[in-house]
C-alpha positions as CSV (number, residue, x, y, z in Angstrom):
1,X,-150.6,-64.2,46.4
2,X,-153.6,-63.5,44.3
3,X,-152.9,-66.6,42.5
4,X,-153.1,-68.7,45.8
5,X,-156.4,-66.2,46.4
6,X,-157.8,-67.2,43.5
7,X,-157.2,-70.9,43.6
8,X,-158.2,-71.6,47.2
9,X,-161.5,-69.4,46.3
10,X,-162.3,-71.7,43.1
11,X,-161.9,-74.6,45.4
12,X,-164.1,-73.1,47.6
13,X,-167.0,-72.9,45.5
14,X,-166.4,-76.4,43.4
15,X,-166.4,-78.0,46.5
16,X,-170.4,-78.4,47.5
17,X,-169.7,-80.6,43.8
18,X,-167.4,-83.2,45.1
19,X,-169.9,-84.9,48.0
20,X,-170.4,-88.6,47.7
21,X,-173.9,-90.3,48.7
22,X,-175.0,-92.5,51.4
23,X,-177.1,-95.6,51.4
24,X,-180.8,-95.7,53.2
25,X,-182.0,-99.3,53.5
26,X,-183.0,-101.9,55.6
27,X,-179.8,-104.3,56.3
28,X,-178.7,-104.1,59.6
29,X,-175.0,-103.7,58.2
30,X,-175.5,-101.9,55.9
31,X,-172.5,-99.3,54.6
32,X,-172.7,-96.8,52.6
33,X,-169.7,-94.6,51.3
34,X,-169.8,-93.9,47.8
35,X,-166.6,-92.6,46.7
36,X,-166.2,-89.4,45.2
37,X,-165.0,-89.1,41.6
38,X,-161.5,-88.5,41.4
39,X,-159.6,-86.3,38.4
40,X,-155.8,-86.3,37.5
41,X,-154.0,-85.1,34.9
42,X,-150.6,-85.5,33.5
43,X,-148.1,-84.1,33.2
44,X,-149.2,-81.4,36.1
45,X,-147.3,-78.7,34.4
46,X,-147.7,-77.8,31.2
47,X,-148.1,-74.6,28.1
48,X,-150.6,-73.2,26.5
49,X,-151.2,-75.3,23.3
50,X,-149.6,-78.1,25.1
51,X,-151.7,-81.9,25.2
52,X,-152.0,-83.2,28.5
53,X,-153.8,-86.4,29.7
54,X,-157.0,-86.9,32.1
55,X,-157.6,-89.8,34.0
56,X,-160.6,-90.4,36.0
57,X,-162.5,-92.9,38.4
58,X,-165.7,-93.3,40.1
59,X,-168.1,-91.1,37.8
60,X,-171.0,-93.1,38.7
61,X,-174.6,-92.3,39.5
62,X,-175.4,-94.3,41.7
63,X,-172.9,-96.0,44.4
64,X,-170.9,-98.9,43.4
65,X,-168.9,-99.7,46.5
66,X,-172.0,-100.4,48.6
67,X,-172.2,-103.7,51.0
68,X,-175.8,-104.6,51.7
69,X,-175.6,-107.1,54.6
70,X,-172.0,-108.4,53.8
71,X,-172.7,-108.8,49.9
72,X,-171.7,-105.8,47.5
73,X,-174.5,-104.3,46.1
74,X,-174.7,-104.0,42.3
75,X,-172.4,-102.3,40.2
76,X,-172.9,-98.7,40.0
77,X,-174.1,-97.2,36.7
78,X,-171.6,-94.8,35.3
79,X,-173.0,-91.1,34.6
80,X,-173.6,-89.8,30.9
81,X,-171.9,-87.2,29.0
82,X,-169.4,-84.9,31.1
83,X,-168.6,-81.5,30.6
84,X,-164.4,-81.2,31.5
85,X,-164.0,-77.3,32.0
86,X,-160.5,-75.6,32.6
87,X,-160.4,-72.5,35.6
88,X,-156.9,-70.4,34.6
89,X,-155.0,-68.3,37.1
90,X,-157.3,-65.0,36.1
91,X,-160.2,-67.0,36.6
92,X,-161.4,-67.7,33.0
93,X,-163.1,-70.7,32.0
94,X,-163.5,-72.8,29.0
95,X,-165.0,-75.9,28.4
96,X,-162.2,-78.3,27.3
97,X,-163.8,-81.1,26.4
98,X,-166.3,-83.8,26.4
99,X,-166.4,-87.5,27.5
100,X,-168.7,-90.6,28.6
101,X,-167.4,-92.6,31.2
102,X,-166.6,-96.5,30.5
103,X,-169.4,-99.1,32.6
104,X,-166.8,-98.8,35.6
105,X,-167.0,-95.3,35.5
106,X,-163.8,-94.0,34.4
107,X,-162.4,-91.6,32.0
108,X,-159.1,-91.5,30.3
109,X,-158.5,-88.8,27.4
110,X,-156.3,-86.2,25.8
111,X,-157.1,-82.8,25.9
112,X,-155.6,-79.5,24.6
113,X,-154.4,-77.0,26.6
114,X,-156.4,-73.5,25.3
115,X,-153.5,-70.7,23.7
116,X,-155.1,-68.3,25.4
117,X,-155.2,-69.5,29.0
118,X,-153.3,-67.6,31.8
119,X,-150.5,-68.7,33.0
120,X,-150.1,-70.0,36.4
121,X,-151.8,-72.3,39.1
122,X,-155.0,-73.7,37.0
123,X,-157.8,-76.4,37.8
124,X,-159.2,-78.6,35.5
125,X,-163.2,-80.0,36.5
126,X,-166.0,-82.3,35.8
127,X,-168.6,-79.8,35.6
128,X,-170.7,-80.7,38.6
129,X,-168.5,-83.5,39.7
130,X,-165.7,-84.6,42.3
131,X,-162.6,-82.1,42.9
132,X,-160.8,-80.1,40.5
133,X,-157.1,-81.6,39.4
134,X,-154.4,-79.3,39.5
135,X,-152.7,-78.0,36.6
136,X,-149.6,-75.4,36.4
137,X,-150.0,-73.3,33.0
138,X,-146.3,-71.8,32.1
């Protein structure tokens, strides 16, 4: 039960992270929706020491899936350097890597699972990015 606690409550505050943006212009059909970076991880269960792999879309800074009056807007630029940082069951964190995202704003790496992470329910993070993805430590 404190797992669960301490999961929803590190959802909780990376949350406020994950909003997309909107558009403000002058095209009278204008859309603006701006996906918000998505982060997944495989295998989702996995031990400490273990390599796992992160896949990642839509790390862009500015929107890329934009339609100004009917015509797509231009490609979004992707962000610079990001910071992936792993939450364990106790609530520990350690930065677990770094990576640039390709022009169309995606990630793919290997990362290391820490040998000193807790076991149980863990998230792994963009830093200041999108939604944790999921990750069981056993």
């Amino acid at each position: 039960m404190r797992r669960r606690l301490a999961v929803l409550l590190m959802l909780a505050v990376l949350t406020p992270y994950a909003a997309g943006c909107t558009t403000s212009g002058t095209g009278s059909d204008e859309q603006g929706s701006c996906v918000s970076p998505q982060l997944a991880v495989q295998p989702g269960t996995a031990a400490p020491g273990a390599t796992v792999h992160v896949t990642g879309q839509w790390f862009l800074a500015t929107c890329g899936d934009v339609l100004i009056n009917g015509t797509p807007a231009t490609q979004g630029q992707p962000l610079g350097q990001l910071t992936l940082v792993l939450t364990d069951a106790a609530g520990a964190q350690q930065q677990v890597g770094v990576t640039r995202p390709d022009d169309a704003g995606t990630i793919s790496l290997d990362l290391t699972v820490p040998s000193d992470v807790a076991t149980g329910p863990a998230l792994l993070a963009v830093s200041g990015h999108g939604l944790p993805a999921q990750l069981d430590i056993r």
